[in-house]
C-alpha positions as CSV (number, residue, x, y, z in Angstrom):
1,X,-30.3,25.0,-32.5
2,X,-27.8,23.8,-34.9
3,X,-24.0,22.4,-34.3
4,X,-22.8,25.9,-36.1
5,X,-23.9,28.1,-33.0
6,X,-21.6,26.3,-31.1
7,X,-18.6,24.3,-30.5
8,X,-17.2,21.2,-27.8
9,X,-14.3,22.1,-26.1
10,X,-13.1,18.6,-24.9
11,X,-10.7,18.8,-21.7
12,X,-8.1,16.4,-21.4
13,X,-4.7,15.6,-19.7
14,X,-4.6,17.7,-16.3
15,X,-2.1,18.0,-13.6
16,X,-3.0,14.2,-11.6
17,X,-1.3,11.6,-11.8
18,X,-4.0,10.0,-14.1
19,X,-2.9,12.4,-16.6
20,X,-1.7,9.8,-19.3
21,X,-4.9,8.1,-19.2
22,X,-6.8,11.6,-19.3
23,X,-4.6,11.7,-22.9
24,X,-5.9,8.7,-23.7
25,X,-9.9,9.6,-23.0
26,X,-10.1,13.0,-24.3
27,X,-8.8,11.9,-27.7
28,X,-11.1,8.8,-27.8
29,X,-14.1,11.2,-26.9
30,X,-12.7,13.8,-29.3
31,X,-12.5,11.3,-32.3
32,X,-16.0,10.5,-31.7
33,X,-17.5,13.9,-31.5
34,X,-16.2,15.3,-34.0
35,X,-18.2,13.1,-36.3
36,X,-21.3,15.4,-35.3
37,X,-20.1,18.6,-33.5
38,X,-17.3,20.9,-34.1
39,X,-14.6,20.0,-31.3
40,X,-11.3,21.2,-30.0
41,X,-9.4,18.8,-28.4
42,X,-7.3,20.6,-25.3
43,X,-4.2,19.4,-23.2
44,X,-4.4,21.2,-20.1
45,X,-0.8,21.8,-18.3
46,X,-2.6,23.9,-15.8
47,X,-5.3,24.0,-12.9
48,X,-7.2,26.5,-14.9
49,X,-10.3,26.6,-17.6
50,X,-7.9,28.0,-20.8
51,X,-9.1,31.8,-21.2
52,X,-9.7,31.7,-24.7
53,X,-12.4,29.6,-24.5
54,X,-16.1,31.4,-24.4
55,X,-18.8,30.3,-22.4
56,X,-21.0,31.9,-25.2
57,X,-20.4,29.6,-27.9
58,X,-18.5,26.6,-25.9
59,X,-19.4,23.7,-24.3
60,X,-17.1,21.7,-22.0
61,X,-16.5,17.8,-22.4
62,X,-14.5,17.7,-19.1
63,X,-12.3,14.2,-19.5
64,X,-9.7,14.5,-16.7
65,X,-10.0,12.1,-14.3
66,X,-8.0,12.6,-10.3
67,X,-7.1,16.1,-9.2
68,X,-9.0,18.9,-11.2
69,X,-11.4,16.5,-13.4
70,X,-13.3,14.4,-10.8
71,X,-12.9,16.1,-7.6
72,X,-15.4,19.3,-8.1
73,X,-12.2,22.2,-8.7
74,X,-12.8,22.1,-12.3
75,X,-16.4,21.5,-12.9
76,X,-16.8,25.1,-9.7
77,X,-14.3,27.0,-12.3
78,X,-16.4,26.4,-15.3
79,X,-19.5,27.1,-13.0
80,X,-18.5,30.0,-11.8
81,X,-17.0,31.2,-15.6
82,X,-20.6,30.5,-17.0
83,X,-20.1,27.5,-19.2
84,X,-22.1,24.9,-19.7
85,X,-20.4,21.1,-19.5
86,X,-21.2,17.6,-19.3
87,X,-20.7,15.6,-16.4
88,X,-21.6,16.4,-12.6
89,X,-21.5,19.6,-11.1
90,X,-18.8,21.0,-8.7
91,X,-20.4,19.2,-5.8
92,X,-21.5,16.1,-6.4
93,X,-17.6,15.8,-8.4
94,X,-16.4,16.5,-5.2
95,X,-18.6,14.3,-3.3
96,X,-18.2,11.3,-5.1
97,X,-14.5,11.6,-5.5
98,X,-14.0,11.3,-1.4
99,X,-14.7,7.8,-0.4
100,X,-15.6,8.3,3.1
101,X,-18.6,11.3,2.4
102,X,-19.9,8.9,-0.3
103,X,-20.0,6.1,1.8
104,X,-21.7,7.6,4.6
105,X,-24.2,8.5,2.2
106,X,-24.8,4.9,1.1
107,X,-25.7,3.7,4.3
108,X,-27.9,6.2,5.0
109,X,-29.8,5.7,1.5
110,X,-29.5,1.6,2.4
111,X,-26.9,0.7,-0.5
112,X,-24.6,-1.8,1.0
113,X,-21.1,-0.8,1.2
114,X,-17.9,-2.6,2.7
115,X,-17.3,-1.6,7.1
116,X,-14.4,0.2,6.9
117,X,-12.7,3.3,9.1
118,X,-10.9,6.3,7.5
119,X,-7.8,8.0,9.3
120,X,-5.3,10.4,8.3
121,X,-1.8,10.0,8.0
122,X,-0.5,11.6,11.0
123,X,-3.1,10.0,13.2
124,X,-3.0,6.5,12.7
125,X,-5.5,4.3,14.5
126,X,-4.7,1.0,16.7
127,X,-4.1,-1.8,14.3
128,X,-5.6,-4.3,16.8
129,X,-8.5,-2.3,17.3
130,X,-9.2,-2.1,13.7
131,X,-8.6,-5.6,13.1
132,X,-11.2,-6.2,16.3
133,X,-13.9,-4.5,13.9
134,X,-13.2,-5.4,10.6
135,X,-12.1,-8.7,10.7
136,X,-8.2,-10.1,9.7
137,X,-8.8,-9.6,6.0
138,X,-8.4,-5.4,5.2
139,X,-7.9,-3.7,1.9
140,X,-6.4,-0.3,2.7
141,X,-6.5,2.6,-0.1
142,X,-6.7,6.2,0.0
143,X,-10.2,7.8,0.3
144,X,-9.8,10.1,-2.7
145,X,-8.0,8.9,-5.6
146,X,-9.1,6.8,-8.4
147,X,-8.0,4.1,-10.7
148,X,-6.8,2.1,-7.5
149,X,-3.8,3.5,-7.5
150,X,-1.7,2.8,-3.6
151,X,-4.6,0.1,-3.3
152,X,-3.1,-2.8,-1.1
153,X,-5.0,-5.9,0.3
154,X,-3.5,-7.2,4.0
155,X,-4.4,-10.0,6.9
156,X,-4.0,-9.4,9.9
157,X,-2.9,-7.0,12.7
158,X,0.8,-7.3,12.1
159,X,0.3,-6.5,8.3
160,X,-1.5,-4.0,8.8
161,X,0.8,-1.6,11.1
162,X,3.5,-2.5,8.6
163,X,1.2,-0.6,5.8
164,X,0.3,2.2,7.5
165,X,3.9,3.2,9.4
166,X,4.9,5.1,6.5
167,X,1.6,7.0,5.7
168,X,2.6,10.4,6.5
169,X,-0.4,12.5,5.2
170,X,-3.7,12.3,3.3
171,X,-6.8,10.7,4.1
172,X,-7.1,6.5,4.1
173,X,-9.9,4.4,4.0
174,X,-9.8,0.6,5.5
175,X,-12.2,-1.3,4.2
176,X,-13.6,-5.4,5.5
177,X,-12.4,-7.2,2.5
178,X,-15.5,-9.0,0.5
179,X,-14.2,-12.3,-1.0
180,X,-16.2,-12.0,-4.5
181,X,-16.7,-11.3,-8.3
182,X,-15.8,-7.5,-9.4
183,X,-18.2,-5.9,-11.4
184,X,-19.3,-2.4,-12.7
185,X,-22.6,-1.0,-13.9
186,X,-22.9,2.4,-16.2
187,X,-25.6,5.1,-15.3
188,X,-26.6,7.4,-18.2
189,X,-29.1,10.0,-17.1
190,X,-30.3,8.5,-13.7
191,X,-31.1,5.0,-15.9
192,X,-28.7,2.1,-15.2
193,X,-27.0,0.1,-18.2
194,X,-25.4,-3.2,-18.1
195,X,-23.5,-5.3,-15.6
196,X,-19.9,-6.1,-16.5
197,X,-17.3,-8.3,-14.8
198,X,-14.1,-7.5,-14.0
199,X,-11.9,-10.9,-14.1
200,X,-7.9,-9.1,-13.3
201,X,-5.1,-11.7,-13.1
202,X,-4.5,-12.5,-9.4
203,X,-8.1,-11.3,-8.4
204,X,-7.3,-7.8,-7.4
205,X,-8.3,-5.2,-9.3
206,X,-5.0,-2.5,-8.9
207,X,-3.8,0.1,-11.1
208,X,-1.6,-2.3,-12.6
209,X,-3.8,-4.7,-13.7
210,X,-6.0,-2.1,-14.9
211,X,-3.9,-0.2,-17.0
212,X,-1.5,-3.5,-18.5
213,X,-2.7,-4.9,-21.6
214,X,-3.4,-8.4,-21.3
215,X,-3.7,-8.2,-17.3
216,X,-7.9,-8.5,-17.0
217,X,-10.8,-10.3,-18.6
218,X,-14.0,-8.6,-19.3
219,X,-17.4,-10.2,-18.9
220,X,-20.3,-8.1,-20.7
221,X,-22.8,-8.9,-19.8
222,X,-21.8,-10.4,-16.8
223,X,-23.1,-14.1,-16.0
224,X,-25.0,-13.2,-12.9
225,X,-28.0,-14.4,-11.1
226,X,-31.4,-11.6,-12.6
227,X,-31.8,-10.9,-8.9
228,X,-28.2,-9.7,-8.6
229,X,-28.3,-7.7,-11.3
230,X,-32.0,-6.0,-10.4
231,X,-29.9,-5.4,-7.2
232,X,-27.1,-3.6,-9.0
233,X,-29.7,-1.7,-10.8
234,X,-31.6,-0.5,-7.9
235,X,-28.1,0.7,-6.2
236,X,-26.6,2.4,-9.0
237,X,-29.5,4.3,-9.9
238,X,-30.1,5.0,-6.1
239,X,-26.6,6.2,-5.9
240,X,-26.5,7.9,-8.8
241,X,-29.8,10.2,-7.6
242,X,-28.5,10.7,-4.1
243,X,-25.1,11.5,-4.9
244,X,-26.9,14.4,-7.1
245,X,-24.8,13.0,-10.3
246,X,-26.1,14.1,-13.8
247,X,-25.6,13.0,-17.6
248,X,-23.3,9.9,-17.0
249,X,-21.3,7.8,-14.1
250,X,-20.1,4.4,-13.1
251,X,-20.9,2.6,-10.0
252,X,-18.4,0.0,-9.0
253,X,-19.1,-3.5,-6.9
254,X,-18.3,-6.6,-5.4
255,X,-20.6,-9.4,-5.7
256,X,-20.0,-11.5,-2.4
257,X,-19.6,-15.6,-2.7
258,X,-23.1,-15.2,-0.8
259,X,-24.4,-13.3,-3.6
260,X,-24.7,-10.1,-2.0
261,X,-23.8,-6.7,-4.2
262,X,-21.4,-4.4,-2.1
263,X,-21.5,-0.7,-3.7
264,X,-17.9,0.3,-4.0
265,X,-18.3,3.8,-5.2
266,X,-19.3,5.8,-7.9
267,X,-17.3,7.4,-10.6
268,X,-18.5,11.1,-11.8
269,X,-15.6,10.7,-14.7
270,X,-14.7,7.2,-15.3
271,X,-12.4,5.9,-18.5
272,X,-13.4,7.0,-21.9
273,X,-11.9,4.9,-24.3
274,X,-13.6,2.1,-26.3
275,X,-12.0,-0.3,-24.6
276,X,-13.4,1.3,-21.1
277,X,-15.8,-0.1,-18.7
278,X,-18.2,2.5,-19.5
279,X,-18.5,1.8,-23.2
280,X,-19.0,-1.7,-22.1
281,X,-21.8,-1.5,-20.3
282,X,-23.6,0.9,-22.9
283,X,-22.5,-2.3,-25.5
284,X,-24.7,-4.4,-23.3
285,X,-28.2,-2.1,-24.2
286,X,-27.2,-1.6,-27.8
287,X,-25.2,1.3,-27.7
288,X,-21.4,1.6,-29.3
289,X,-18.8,4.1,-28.6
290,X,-19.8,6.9,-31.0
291,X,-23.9,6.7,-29.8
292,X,-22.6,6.7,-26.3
293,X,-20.2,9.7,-26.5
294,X,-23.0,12.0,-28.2
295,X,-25.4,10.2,-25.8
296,X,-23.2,11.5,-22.7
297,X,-23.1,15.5,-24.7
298,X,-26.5,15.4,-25.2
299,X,-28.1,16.7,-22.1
300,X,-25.1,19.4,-22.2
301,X,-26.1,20.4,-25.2
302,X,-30.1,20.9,-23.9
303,X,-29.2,23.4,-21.6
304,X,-27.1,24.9,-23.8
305,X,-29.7,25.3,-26.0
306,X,-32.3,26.5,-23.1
307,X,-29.6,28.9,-22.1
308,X,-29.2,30.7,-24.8
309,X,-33.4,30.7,-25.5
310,X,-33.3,32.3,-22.4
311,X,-30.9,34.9,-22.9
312,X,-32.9,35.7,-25.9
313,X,-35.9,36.0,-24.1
314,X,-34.4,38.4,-21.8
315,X,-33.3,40.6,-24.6
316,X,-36.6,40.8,-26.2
């Protein structure tokens, strides 16, 4: 099969509040595409799979990230419209993009993950009884957005009924802070890549921080103990398998001061720029920007491919 019988559709922009960033990933994976494949770069304004796209000659590069990208809506629309598309499918997207579910999962597969309860906003739990768990020192966030966006650290009891008065709906996760080094790990197809440190100004890793030039400091590969990072292997490809993920993610960690790895979560559609965690951890096994975006369309294309020998069998 050649590049002629068919073209990437790459998805971008969305109706989240990630939707700048989005802009920012789907041109970067556009640019490098496009080297190799034909490739039309979309903005979608919309909760809907554009209808002049064809599932017969089209594959999807889906590269929203929060509401319809990583939370299953998109990937069940382009399921159920018979296109083929990189990434995870509907549910595993929308596994992996609610904290709590995936963090259940964890223990039960014996990746270590922070304590932590989840309420929702109308039914706030007893500060002091959380506190009695978890310990004085919380990090509260919500259990199904990204980018750590609303993410707030707090000690204490006191603190902590102060943050959660005003949360009037949606589902929140508190978490046991870990006192640590931050660090992420790339998965690309079920095989872990390298370890890279995340060293934000002010030791909290926030949306601001994130997404302010100048704010964090980048290790890659991280300076870790081997054992540490055969750890982080392990749990990211353990994670990656149970979580039913496919083609490419990005499992997220603390190290403790103990030298313990805490699995944070994992990301079905993390950043796609060069300057991304992602690409950094690909850099760490050899790979640069433009082997890893064809790397990340390559199994897309496969059953793409096996697809359309099928069909052809059939009409035979």
């Amino acid at each position: 099969m050649t590049s002629k019988e068919f073209s990437i559709a790459v998805l971008c922009g969305g109706v989240s509040n990630e939707r700048e960033v989005s802009l920012i990933s789907g041109r970067s994976v556009a640019e490098e595409l496009q080297k190799h494949y034909p490739v039309e770069l979309i903005d979608l304004t919309e909760a809907e799979v554009p209808a002049t796209l064809d599932p017969a000659n089209t594959i999807i590069f889906p590269a929203l990230h929060g509401e319809f990208g990583e939370d299953g809506q998109l990937q069940e629309l382009l399921e159920t419209q018979g296109f083929v598309f990189a990434g995870s499918g509907s549910l595993s997207s929308r596994l992996c993009m609610n904290k709590v579910d995936t963090k259940s999962l964890m223990r039960m597969s014996g990746v270590r993950t922070p304590q932590g309860v989840h309420f929702y906003g109308e039914a706030k739990p007893d500060p002091a009884e959380v506190v009695n768990f978890l310990g004085e020192d919380l990090v509260l966030k919500p259990a199904d957005q990204g980018s750590s966006r609303n993410l707030s650290v707090i000690t204490g009891k006191d603190a902590l009924a102060h943050a959660i008065a005003p949360l009037e709906a949606g589902m929140w996760l508190i978490e046991e802070r870990i006192f640590g080094r931050i660090l992420t790990m790339g998965v690309l197809r079920g095989r872990a890549m390298g370890a890279v440190e995340i060293i934000p100004e002010g030791g909290l890793d926030t949306y601001e921080t994130k997404y302010t030039e100048g704010k964090e400091v980048f290790e890659f590969p991280a300076d870790i103990p081997e054992a540490v990072r055969r750890e982080m292997v392990t749990q990211s490809e353990k994670l990656f398998h149970v979580c039913d993920c496919r083609d490419f993610a990005r499992a997220d960690f603390i190290i403790s001061n103990e030298g313990n790895s805490y699995c944070l979560e994992i990301n079905t559609i993390p950043g796609f720029t060069p300057v991304s965690l992602l690409p950094k951890s690909a850099h760490c096994i050899g790979y640069d920007w433009e082997s890893l975006c064809c790397l990340m369309l390559e199994p897309a294309v496969e059953r793409f491919a096996l697809r359309m020998k099928s069909l052809h069998h059939v009409k035979k």
